[in-house]
Every structure is written in structure tokens, then in C-alpha cells.
C-alpha positions as CSV (number, residue, x, y, z in Angstrom):
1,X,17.4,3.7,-23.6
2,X,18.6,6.8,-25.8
3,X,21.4,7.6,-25.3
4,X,22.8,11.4,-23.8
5,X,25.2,11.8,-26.8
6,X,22.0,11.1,-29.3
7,X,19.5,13.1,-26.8
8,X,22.0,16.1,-26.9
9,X,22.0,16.1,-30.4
10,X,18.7,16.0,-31.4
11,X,17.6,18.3,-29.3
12,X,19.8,21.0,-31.1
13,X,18.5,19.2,-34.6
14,X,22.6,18.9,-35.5
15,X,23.0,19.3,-39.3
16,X,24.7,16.2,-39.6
17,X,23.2,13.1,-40.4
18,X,26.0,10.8,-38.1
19,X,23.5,8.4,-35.7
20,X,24.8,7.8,-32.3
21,X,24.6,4.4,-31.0
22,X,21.0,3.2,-29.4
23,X,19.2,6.1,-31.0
24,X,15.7,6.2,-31.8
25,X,15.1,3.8,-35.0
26,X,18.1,1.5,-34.5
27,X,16.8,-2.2,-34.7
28,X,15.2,-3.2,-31.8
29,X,15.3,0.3,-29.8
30,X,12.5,0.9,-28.3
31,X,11.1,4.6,-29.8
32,X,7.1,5.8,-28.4
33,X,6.5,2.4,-28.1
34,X,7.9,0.6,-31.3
35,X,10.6,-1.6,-31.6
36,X,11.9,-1.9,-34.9
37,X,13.0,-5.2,-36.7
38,X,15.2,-3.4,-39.2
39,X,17.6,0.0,-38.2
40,X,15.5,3.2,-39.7
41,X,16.9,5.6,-37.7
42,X,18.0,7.8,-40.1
43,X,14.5,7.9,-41.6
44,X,13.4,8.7,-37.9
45,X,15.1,12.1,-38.3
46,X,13.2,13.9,-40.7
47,X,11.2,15.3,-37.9
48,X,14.7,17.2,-36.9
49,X,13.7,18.9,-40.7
50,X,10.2,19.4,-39.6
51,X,11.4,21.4,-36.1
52,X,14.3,22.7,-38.4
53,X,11.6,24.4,-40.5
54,X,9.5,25.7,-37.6
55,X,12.8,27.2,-36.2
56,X,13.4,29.2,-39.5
57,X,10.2,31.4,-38.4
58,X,9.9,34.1,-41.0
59,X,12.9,33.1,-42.8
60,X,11.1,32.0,-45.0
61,X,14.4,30.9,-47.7
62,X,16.0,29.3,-44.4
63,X,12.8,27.1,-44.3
64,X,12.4,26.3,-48.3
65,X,16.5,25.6,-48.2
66,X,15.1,22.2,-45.1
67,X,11.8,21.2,-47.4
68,X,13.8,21.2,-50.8
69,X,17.5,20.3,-50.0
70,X,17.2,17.8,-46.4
71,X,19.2,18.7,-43.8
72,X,19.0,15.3,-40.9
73,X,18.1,12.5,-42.7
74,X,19.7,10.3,-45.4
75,X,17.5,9.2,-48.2
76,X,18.7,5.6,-48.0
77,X,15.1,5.0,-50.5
78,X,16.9,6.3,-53.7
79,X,21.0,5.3,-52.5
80,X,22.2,8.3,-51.3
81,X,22.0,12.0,-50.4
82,X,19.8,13.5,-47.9
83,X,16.3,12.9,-47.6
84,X,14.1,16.2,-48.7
85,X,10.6,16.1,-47.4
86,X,9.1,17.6,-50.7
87,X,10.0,14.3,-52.2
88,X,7.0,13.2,-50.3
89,X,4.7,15.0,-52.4
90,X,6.8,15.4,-56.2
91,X,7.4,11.8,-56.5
92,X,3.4,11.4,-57.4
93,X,4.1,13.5,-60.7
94,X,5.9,10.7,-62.1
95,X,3.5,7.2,-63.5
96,X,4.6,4.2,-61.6
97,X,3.5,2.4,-58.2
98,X,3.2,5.3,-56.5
99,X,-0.2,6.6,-58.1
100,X,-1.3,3.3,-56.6
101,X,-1.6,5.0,-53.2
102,X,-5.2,5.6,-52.0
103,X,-3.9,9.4,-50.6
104,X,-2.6,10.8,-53.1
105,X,-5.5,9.4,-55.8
106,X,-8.1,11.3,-53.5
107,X,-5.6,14.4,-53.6
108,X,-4.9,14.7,-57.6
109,X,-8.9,14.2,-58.0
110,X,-9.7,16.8,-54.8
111,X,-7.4,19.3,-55.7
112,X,-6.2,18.3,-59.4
113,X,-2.6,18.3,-58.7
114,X,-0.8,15.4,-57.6
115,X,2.0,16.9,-56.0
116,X,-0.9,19.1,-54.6
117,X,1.0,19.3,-50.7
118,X,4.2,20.5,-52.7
119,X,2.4,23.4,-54.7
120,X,0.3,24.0,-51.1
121,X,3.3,24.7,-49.4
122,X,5.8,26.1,-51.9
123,X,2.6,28.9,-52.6
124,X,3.0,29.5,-48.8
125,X,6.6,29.5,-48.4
126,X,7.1,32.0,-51.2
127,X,4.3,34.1,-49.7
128,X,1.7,33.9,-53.6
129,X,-1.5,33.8,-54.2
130,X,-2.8,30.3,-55.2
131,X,-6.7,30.3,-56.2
132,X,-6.6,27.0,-54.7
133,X,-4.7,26.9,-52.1
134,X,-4.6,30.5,-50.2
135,X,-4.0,33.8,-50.9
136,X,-0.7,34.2,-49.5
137,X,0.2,37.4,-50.9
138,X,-2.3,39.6,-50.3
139,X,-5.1,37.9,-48.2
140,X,-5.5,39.8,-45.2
141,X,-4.9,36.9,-43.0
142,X,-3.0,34.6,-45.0
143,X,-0.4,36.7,-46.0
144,X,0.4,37.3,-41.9
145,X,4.0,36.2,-40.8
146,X,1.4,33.9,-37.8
147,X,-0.6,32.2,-40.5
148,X,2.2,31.1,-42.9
149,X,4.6,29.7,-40.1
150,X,1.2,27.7,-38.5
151,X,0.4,26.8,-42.6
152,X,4.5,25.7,-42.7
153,X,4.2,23.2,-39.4
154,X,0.6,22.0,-39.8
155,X,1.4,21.5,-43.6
156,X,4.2,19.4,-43.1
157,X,3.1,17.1,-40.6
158,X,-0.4,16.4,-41.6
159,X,-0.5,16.0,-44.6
160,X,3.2,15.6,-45.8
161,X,3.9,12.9,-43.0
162,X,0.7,10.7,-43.6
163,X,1.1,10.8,-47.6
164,X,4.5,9.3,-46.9
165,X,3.6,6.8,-44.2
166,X,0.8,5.5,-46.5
167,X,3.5,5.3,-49.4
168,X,5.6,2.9,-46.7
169,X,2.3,1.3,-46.2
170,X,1.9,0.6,-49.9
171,X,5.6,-0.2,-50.5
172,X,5.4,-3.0,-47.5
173,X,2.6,-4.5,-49.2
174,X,3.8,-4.6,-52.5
175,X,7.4,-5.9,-51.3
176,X,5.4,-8.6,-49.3
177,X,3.6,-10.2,-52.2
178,X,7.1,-10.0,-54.4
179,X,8.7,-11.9,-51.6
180,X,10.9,-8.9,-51.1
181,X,13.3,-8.8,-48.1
182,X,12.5,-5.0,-48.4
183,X,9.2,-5.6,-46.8
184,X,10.0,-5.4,-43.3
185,X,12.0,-2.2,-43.5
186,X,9.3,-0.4,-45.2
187,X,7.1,-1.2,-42.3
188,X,9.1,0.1,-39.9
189,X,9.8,3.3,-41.9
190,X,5.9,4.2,-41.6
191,X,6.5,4.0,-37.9
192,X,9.5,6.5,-38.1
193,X,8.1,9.0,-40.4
194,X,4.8,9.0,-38.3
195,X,6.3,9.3,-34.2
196,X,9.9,10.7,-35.4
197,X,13.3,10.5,-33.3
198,X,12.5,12.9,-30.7
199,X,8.7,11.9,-29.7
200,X,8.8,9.5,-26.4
201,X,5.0,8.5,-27.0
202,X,3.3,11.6,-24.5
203,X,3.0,14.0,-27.9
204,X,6.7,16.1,-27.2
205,X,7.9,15.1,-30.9
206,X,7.4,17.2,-33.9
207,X,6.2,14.8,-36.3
208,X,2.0,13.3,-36.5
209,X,2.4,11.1,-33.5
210,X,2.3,14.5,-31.1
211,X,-1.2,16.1,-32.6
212,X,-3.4,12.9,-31.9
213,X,-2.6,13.3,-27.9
214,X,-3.4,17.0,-28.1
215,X,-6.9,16.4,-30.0
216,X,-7.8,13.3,-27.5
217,X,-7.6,15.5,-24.7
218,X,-10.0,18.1,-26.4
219,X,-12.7,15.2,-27.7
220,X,-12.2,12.9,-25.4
221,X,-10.4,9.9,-27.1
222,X,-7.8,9.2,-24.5
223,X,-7.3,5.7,-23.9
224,X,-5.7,4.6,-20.6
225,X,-3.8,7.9,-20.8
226,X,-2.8,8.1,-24.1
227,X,-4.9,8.7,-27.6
228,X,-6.7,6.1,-28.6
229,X,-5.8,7.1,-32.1
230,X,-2.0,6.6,-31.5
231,X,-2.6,3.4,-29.1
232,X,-4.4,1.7,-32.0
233,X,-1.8,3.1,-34.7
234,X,0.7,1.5,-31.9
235,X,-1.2,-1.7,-31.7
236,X,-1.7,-2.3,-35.4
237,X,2.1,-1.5,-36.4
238,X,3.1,-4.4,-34.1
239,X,0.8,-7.0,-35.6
240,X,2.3,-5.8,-38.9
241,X,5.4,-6.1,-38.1
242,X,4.7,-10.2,-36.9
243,X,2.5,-10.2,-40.1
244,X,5.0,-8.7,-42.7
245,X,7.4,-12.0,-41.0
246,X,5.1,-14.6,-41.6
247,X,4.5,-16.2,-45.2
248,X,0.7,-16.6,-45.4
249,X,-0.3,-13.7,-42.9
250,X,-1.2,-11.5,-46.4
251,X,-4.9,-10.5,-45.1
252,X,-3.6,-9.5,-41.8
253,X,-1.2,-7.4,-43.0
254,X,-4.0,-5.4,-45.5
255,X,-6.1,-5.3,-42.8
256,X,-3.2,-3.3,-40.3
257,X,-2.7,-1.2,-43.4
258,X,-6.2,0.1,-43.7
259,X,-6.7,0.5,-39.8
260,X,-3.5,2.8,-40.2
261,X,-4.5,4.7,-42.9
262,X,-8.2,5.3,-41.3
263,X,-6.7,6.2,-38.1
264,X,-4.4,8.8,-39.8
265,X,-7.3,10.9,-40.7
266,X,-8.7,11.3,-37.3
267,X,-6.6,13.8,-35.2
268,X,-7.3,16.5,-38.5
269,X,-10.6,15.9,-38.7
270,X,-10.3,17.1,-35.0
271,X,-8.6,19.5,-35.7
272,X,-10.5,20.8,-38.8
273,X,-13.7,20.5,-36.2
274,X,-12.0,22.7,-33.3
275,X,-10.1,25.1,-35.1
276,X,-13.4,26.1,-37.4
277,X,-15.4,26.4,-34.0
278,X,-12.9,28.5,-32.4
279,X,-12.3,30.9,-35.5
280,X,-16.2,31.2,-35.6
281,X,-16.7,32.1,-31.7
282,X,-13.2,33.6,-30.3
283,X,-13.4,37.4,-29.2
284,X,-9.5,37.3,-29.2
285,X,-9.7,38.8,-32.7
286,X,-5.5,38.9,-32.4
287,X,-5.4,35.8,-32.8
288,X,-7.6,35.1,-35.6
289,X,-4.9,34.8,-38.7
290,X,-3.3,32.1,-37.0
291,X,-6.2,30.3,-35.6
292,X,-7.7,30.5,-38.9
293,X,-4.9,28.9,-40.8
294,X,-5.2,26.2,-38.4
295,X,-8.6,25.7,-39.1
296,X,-7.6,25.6,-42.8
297,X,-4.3,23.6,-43.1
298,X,-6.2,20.4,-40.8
299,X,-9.2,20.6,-42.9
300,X,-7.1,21.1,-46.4
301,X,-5.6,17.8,-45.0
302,X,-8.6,15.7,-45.0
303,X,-10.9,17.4,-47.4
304,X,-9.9,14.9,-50.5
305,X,-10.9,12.0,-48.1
306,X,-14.1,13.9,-47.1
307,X,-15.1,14.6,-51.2
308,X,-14.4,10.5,-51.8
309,X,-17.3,10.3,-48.9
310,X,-19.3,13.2,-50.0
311,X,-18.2,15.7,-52.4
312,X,-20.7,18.8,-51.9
313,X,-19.7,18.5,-48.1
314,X,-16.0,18.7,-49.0
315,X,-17.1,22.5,-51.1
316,X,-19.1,23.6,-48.2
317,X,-16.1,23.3,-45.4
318,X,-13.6,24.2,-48.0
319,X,-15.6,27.3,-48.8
320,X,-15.7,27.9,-45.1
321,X,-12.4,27.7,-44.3
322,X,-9.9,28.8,-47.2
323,X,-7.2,31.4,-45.9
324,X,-8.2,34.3,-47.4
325,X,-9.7,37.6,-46.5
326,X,-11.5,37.7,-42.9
327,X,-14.4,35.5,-43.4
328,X,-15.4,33.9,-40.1
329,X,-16.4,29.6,-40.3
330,X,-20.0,29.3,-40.5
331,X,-19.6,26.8,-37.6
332,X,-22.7,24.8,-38.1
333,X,-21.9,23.9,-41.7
334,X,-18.3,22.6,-40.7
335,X,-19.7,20.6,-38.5
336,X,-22.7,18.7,-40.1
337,X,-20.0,18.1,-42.9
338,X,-18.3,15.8,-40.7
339,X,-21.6,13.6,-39.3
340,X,-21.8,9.9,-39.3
341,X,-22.6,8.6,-42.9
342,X,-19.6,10.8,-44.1
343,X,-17.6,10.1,-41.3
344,X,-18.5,6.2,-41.5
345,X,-18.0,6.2,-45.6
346,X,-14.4,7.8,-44.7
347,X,-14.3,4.6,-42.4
348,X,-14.0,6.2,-39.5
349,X,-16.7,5.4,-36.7
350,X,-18.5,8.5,-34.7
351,X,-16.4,7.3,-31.3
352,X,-13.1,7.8,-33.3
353,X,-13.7,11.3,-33.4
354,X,-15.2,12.1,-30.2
355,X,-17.4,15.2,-29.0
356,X,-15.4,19.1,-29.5
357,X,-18.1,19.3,-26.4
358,X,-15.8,17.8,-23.9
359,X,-13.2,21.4,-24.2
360,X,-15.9,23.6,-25.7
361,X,-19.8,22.7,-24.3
362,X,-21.1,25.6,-26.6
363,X,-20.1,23.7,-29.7
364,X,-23.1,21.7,-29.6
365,X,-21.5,18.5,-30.7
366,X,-22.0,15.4,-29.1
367,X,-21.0,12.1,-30.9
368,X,-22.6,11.2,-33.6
369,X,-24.1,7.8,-34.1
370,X,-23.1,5.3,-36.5
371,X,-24.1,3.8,-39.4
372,X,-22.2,0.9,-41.2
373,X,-18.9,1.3,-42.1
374,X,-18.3,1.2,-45.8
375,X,-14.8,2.3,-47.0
376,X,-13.0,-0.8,-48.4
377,X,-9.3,1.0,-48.8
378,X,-9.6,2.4,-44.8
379,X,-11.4,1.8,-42.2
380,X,-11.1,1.6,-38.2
381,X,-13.3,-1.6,-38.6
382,X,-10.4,-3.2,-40.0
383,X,-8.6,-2.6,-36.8
């Protein structure tokens, strides 16, 4: 159980990094349903950062001071200092192991950066115009106070968080064919990174773990009361962790690694699918700047994924959805972007998704039927 002292603190996001005793992340504490072999509870604060930066609101230097500098977590990675979530996203500009990880490939070639998230967010936070990434400056609903704070939040947690839990992902893997005691820690780090210290498994954090519950209930992917989505993440974390232990359980573990990374894509595709319908149908024209930034920050999260599946569908949604003037979704486009032979050369099966029809009948979406799977980096067939 965490304890009050830890609870008190996090709730307040306390600036210092000190870790009270039994606190989400210690080894063998149980945090949304994951017990960790090794202690990564100071990893498992970055999400204080995350809510840290949503607290800022429109102080916007309060909230570049969190994503550059760290302000909850040690970076116990690289030694010392605080961790700093744009590390997340820089550390691809430099050659080494990490351009070995699948995400951030499919990024530099989508958007032809590879600290692509970093420039995304830095052109929000500084409120400029990016040809590629939103007019922040003077497009007439991107350069809203409502549409950069949801572009800061949705920003960092979908596409920040799941770059960095696939770089755990690759690290465990590459550790675990050296025969490096490292292994076991990286694993559990993916785990911390995705639920985060505060999120007791119903979707309350403020890291990815929370926006898979919200999307199951709107598609209809709850499983026994929870997302499928996170139940599987869950489920394949665990056999990891026995895996990463054992000396000739190699496959298994790759196979854990690709469910994850599959999995990871599915509550933005949800997103991207709900937030483009809604932007395309609402009459609540008020809230249009920041519904629309929704629509673009889940899709902007997935759309390198979708061009590795299909590349003209990956220009017609981003087309659709860049933050920009006041150009409405042309929903029907969205959505046949995302039907089954891209959605199954993504590796993601039709049921993973779900139906937007379930919360929005008009949508016209019911689930798609599948082909055969046929990503060999990710895929929910692996799971």
C-alpha cells in the first residue's frame, strides 16, 4: 500500500525528488497492477512533470522550464541530475543504439526530423509557426491559449511517453542478449514511464496508462472493467518480467515487446478517430480550437506508424487534421484511413480498436474486419 506521506506528496507534485518509503516504483510495490523486480520509483515520477506542465496553463516559460530542466524525477539513465522529458525525443539526434528503435525510425522518415516530438512541442510552447507541425502563431485555432495547453498534455503523453517506453523496450532487449544485469530494470522502467506514480490502474494518472480507459469506454474495448488495451499491456509486462529472468526465454521476451509496442498505438488511433468525428459534427463551435487540437496531436501521434502501413492515407488524415486555420475533418476520409489492411499492416486487429459507434451512432463506424496481420516489428498477434 502507498503510503500517506508519499500520497500527500504527489498529489501536490513536490519539487523534490526525495521518495518516501513504499512508494509507487519501489521493488516489489504493487503500482496499477505491476510489481516491480528492481526499485524505479524515481523514474515513476516523471508523470509529476507531465501534471507539472499541465498546471503551468498559459505560462507557457513555467511549462518549457518542467520539459527542458526536470523537476520530480532523477535521471538515474545518464548518473545524475534530474530527468528532463525532452531527453525523450533529442537523444535520437545523436547515431548510436537508439536509431535502432522502430518509433522513432517511422518518425525521422514521417516527419523528417528525428527529435520530431521535441521540435512539435517546443514550436507549441513558444507559440511559432511550424509548416509541419502547426501554425502556432497565427493559425486562428492553433495559436488559442485552449489548443496549445491540450497540444502541451496530449503531446507529452502520447507520443513523448510511448517513444520512451519503446526505448526501455529496446534497451531490455539489447541488455538481455549482452547478459546485462541492466535488463531487468529497463523493463520495469517501461512500466513506470507508461502508468506513472500517481495512476492506481482506473485511468486517474497523468501519464498513457489513463487515455486507454477513457477511449475503451467510447469504442467499446473494456475488458472485465478495465481497457483491454491496458489489461494486455498489464499481462504482457508480467510475462516479460519472468522472461527478462530466465536465460533461454529470448523469443518470449521479443514477442512481449512487440505486443507492447502494437498496443501502444491503439488508444491514439482512438483518439485520432473520435476527436476528427467530433470536430467534423459538433455545433458547440466554442469548443472547436481545443477539440481540434485533440484531433490533431492523437493523430500526429500515430500518423508515422500509419505512412509505414500506407503512406497516401497518412497525407490524407494529416491534411485533414493539421492545426491551422478553421478547416473542419472531412470525417469520412479520417475514417477509411484507419480500415483493416492499414490497421492490420500497423498490426493492430479491427477488435483492438473498436467501433466510435458505441458513444457516437452517427459516426457510421462499426468494426472493421480483418485481414492477416503483417507487421513483423508490432503486432497484437504477438500477444
Amino acid at each position: 500500500m502507498v503510503s500517506l506521506k508519499w500520497a500527500a506528496a504527489a498529489a501536490v507534485a513536490a519539487a523534490t525528488v526525495t521518495v518516501a518509503s513504499a512508494a509507487p516504483g519501489n521493488k516489489g510495490v504493487n503500482f496499477a497492477g505491476y510489481f516491480p523486480s528492481e526499485d524505479v520509483s524515481m523514474q515513476a515520477r516523471v508523470d509529476l512533470d507531465i501534471k507539472a506542465m499541465m498546471d503551468a496553463g498559459t505560462n507557457w516559460a513555467a511549462a518549457r522550464r518542467v520539459y527542458t530542466q526536470g523537476k520530480n524525477s532523477e535521471d538515474e539513465e545518464d548518473g545524475a541530475g534530474l530527468a528532463k522529458i525532452q531527453d525523450w525525443s533529442t537523444r535520437f539526434n545523436q547515431a548510436g543504439l537508439q536509431r535502432s528503435e522502430p518509433a522513432a525510425i517511422a518518425g525521422r522518415e514521417f516527419w523528417g526530423d528525428w527529435d520530431f516530438a521535441n521540435r512539435h512541442l517546443l514550436a507549441v510552447l513558444d507559440g511559432r509557426n511550424s509548416r509541419k507541425y502547426g501554425l502556432y502563431r497565427t493559425g486562428a485555432w492553433a495559436r488559442t491559449n485552449a489548443a496549445r495547453k491540450e497540444m502541451v498534455e496530449k503531446l507529452t503523453k502520447y507520443t513523448f511517453v510511448p517513444l520512451q517506453v519503446g526505448w526501455e523496450l529496446l534497451l531490455t532487449l539489447t541488455d538481455y542478449a549482452k547478459k546485462e544485469e541492466e535488463a531487468p530494470e529497463h523493463w520495469d522502467e517501461a512500466w513506470a514511464y507508461y502508468a506513472g506514480s500517481l495512476e492506481k490502474g482506473s485511468g486517474n494518472g497523468f501519464s498513457a496508462y489513463a487515455l486507454a480507459e477513457k477511449r475503451a469506454k467510447n469504442f467499446g474495448t473494456m475488458a472485465a472493467g478495465r481497457s483491454s488495451v491496458n489489461r494486455r499491456i498489464l499481462r504482457a509486462m508480467n510475462d516479460g518480467k519472468r522472461q527478462v529472468r530466465a536465460k533461454s526465454a529470448g523469443a518470449g521476451l521479443l514477442k512481449s515487446a512487440k505486443c507492447i509496442r502494437a498496443l501502444l498505438l491503439v488508444p491514439s488511433i482512438q483518439g485520432c478517430l473520435r476527436y476528427s468525428y467530433r470536430v467534423s459534427s459538433t455545433t458547440a463551435t466554442s469548443r472547436l480550437p481545443k477539440e481540434a487540437a485533440e484531433a490533431w496531436a492523437f493523430c500526429a501521434a500515430v500518423l508515422p506508424a500509419l505512412a509505414r502501413a500506407n503512406a497516401g492515407a497518412a497525407q490524407r488524415v494529416r491534411q485533414q487534421v493539421f492545426l491551422s486555420g478553421v478547416k473542419r475533418p472531412n470525417w469520412p476520409i479520417v475514417r477509411a484511413a484507419f480500415g483493416a489492411s492499414t490497421l492490420n499492416k500497423m498490426g493492430i486487429r479491427c477488435a483492438d480498436v473498436g467501433s466510435l459507434n458505441v458513444e457516437s451512432p452517427k459516426a457510421a463506424h462499426p468494426v472493421c474486419k480483418d485481414g492477416k496481420l503483417t507487421n513483423s516489428l508490432a503486432g497484437t498477434n504477438f500477444c
